[in-house]
LORO-587047 format. One record per residue (C-alpha): x, y, z; chain; residue number from 0. Coordinates in steps of 0.05 Angstrom, whole numbers. Example, Ala and Ser with C-alpha at 12.3 -4.5 7.8 and 13.67 -1.06 7.14 Angstrom:
        u        v        w   mol   seq
      246      -90      156     A     0
      273      -21      143     A     1
REM end
This chain:
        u        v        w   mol   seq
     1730     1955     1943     A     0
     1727     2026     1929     A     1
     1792     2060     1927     A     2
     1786     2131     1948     A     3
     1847     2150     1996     A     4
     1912     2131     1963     A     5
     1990     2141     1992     A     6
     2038     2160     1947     A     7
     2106     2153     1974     A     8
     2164     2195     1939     A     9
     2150     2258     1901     A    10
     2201     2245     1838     A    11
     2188     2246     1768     A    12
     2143     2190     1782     A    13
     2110     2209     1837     A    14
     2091     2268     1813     A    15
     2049     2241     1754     A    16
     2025     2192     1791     A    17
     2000     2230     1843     A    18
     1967     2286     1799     A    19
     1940     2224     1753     A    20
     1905     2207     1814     A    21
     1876     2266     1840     A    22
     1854     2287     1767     A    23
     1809     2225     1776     A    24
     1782     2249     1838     A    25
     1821     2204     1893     A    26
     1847     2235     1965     A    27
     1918     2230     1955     A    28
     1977     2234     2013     A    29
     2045     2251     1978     A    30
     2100     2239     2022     A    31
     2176     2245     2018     A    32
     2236     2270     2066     A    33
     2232     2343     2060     A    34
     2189     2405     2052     A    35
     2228     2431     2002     A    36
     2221     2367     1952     A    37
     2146     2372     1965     A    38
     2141     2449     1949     A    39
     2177     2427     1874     A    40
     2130     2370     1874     A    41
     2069     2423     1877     A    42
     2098     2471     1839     A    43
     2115     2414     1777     A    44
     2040     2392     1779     A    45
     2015     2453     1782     A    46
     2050     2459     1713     A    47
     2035     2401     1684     A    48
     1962     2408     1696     A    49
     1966     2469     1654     A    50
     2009     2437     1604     A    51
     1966     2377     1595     A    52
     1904     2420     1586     A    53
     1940     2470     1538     A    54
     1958     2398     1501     A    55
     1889     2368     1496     A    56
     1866     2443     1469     A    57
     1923     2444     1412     A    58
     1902     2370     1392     A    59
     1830     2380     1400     A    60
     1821     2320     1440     A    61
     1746     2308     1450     A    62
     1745     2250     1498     A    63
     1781     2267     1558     A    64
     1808     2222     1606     A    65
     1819     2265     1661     A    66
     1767     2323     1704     A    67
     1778     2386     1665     A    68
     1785     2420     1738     A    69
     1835     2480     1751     A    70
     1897     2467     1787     A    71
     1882     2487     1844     A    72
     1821     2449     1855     A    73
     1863     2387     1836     A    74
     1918     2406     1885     A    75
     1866     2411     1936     A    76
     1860     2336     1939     A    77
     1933     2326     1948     A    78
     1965     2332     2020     A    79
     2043     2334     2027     A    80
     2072     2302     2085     A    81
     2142     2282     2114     A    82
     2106     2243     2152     A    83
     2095     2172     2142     A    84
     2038     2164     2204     A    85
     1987     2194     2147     A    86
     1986     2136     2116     A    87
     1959     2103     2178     A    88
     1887     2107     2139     A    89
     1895     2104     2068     A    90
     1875     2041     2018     A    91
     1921     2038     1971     A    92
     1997     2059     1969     A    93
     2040     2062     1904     A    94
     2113     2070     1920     A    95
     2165     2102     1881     A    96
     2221     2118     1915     A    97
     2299     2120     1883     A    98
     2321     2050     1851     A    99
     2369     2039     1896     A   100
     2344     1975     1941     A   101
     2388     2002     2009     A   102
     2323     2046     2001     A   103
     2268     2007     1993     A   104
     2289     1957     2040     A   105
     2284     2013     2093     A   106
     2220     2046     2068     A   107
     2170     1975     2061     A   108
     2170     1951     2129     A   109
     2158     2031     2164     A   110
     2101     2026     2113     A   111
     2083     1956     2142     A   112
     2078     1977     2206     A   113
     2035     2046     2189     A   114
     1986     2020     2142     A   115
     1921     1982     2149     A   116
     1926     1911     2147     A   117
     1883     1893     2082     A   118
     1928     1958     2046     A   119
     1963     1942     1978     A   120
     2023     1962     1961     A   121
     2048     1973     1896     A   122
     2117     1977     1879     A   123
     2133     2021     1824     A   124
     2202     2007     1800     A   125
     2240     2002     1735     A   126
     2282     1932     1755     A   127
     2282     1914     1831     A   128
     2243     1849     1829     A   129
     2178     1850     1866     A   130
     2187     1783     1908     A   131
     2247     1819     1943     A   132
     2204     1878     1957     A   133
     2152     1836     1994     A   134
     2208     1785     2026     A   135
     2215     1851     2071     A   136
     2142     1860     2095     A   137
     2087     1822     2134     A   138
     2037     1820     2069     A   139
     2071     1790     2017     A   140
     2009     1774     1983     A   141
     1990     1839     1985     A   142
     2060     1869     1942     A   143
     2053     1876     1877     A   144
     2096     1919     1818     A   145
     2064     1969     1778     A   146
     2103     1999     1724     A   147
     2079     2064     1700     A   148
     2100     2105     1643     A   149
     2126     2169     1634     A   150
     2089     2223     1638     A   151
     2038     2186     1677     A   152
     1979     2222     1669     A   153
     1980     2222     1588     A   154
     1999     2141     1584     A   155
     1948     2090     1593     A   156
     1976     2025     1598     A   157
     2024     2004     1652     A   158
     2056     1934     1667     A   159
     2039     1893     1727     A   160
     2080     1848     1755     A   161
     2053     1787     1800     A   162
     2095     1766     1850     A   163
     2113     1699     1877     A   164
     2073     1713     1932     A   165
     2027     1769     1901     A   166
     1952     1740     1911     A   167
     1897     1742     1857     A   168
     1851     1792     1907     A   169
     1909     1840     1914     A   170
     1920     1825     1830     A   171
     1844     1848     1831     A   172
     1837     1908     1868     A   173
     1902     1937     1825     A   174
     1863     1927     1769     A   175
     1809     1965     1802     A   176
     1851     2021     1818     A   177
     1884     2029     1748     A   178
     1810     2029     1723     A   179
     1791     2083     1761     A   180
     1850     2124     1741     A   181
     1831     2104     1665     A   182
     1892     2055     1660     A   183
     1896     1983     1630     A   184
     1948     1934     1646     A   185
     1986     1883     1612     A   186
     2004     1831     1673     A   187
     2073     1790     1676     A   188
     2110     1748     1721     A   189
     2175     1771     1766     A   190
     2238     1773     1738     A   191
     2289     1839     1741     A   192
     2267     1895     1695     A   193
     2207     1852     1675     A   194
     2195     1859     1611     A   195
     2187     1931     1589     A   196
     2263     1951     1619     A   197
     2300     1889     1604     A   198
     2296     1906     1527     A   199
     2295     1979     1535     A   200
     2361     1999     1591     A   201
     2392     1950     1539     A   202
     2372     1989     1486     A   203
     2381     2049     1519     A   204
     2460     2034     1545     A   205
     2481     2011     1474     A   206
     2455     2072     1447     A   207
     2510     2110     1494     A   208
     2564     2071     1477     A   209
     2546     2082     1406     A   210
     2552     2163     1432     A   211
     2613     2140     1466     A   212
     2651     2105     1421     A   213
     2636     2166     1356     A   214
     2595     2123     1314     A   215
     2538     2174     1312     A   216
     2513     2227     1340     A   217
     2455     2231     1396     A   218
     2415     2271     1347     A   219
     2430     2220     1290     A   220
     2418     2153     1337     A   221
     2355     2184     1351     A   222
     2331     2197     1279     A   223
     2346     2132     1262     A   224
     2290     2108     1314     A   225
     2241     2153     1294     A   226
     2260     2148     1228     A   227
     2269     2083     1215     A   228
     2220     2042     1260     A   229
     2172     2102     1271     A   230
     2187     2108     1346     A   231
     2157     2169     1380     A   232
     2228     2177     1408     A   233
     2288     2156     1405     A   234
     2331     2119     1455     A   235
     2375     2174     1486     A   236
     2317     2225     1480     A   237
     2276     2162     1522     A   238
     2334     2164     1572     A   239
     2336     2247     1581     A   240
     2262     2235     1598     A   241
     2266     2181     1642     A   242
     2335     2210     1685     A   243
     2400     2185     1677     A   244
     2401     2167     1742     A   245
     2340     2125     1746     A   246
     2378     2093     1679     A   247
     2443     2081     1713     A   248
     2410     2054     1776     A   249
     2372     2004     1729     A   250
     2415     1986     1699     A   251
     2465     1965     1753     A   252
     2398     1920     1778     A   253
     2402     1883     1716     A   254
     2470     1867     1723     A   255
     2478     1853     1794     A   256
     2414     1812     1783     A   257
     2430     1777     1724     A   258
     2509     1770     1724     A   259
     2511     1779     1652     A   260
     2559     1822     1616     A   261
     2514     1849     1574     A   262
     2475     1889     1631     A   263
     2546     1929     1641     A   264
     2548     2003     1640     A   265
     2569     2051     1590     A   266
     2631     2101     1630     A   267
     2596     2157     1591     A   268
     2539     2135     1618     A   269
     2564     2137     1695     A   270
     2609     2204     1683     A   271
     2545     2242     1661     A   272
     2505     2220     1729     A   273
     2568     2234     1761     A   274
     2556     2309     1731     A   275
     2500     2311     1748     A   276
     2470     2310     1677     A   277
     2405     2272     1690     A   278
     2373     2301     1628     A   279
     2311     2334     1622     A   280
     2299     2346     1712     A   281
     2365     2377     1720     A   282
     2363     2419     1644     A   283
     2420     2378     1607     A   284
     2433     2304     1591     A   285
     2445     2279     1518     A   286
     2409     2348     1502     A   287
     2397     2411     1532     A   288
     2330     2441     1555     A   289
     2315     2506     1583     A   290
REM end
C-alpha cells in the first residue's frame, strides 16, 4: 500500500512536526483542528521550522539529508488546513494528536470512524493514554495503533509503536510502511500506560520538580548534572520546557489514574506552573525563559 494522502488531526507541537515531517517527504497532508486561528500559528510555526532545520543542516554540514531540500512554500503547498473533519473522508492514513486529556479523544475517534475509509489506520499519537482504550471507542480496532513520536519530529528518527490488544499485524505493517517513507524506524512494544518511553521519563521528569520544589538544586544545576554526568543531550526540566508542561501534567495524571500508584503523583509546583500558564518553551517561560 502506498501511502500518499495522510490526515493529521490537531495542529500542536506535535502536529506540527508531524505534519511538516510528512510533507517534506512528499505526502498530501490534511491538518485539521477547531479553529482558523490555531491553523494560521500552525503555518506560520512550520514555515519557521523549515527554515530553521535547513539553516541547521547548513551549520553542521550535514551531507545526507533526510528530508526534500524544497522551500517553504513549496512544502506548505502540500499541506491543507481544515476545521473540517469531512476532508478526511479520502485520506489513507491518519495520525492523531490531539490534547492528552481522554474526555477528548473519546469524542474525536469515533467522528473519525465514521468519516474515514474503511481499510484507514489510525495512529494514536499520545504520551500515556493506552492504545486499547483508544480503539475500545471505534469500529476498527484492529486497525488502532500508537505511534509515539519525538520531539521535534522532523529531526528524530526513531519513534515507538505500540501494538494494541486488538492492533492487527497488516495495520502493524503498513505503519511500518509509513514511518519508512517518512525516513523513520520503530522500536515496537506492547500496551501498557506511558509505554515505555514515558513511564521512566514523566517519572524522571516530576522528581526533577520536586527536587526544584523542595531547594535541593537549581533547574540549571539538575540539568547539568544530566548532561554532565550521564551525557544526556538535555536535561530533565529542559526535556519538560520542550515537551509543554501541560502535555507533562496531563501525563502524568494518566499514569496515576492508570496505575494507582503513589509514585505517579504530581509535583504542586508542577500543577501551579500549568495553572500560570508557564508551559515552557510554546508559551516563552517554564523552568526557563525564551524569547
Amino acid at each position: 500500500m502506498n501511502i500518499k494522502k495522510v490526515g493529521v488531526v490537531g495542529a500542536g507541537v506535535m502536529g506540527i512536526g508531524v505534519a511538516q515531517n510528512l510533507a517534506q517527504t512528499d505526502h498530501q497532508v490534511i491538518l485539521v483542528d477547531i479553529s482558523e486561528n490555531i491553523l494560521d500559528k500552525a503555518k506560520h510555526e512550520i514555515r519557521n521550522n523549515i527554515r530553521f532545520q535547513g539553516f541547521f543542516k547548513k551549520s553542521v554540514g550535514e551531507a545526507s539529508q533526510r528530508h526534500r531540500q524544497e522551500s517553504p512554500d513549496r512544502i506548505i503547498e502540500k499541506i491543507e488546513f481544515s476545521t473540517n473533519y469531512k476532508f478526511l473522508e479520502n485520506v489513507d492514513f491518519v495520525v492523531e494528536n490531539t490534547t492528552e486529556k481522554w474526555d477528548i479523544k473519546r469524542e474525536v475517534y469515533p467522528l473519525l470512524d465514521s468519516i474515514c475509509p474503511a481499510d484507514c489506520v489510525f495512529a494514536a499519537n499520545t504520551s500515556a493514554i493506552p492504545i486499547t482504550r483508544i480503539a475500545s471507542v471505534t469500529k476498527r480496532a484492529d486497525k488502532v495503533v500508537g505511534i509515539h513520536f519525538m520531539n521535534p519530529v522532523p529531526m528524530k528518527p526513531m519513534v515507538e509503536m505500540i501494538r494494541g490488544y486488538h492492533t492487527s499485524e497488516t495495520t502493524i505493517e503498513t505503519a511500518k510502511q509509513m514511518l519508512t517513507q517518512m525516513g523513520k524506524e520503530c522500536i515496537l512494544v506492547n500496551d501498557s500506560p506511558g509505554f515505555v518511553s514515558n513511564r521512566v521519563l514523566m517519572l524522571t521528569i516530576n522528581e526533577a520538580v520536586f527536587l526544584l520544589q523542595d531547594q535541593v538544586a537549581t533547574a540549571e544545576d539538575i540539568d547539568k548534572i544530566f548532561k554532565s554526568c550521564f551525557g544526556h543531550k538535555m536535561g530533565p526540566l529542559e526535556t519538560a520546557d520542550l515537551i509543554g508542561l501541560d502535555t507533562i501534567l496531563f501525563s502524568i495524571e494518566v499514569l496515576h489514574e492508570n496505575f494507582n500508584d503513589s509514585k505517579y503523583r504530581p509535583s504542586p509546583l508542577l500543577k501551579k506552573m500549568v495553572d500560570a500558564g508557564l508551559y515552557g518553551r510554546k508559551s516563552g517561560q517554564g523552568f526557563y525563559v525564551y524569547q
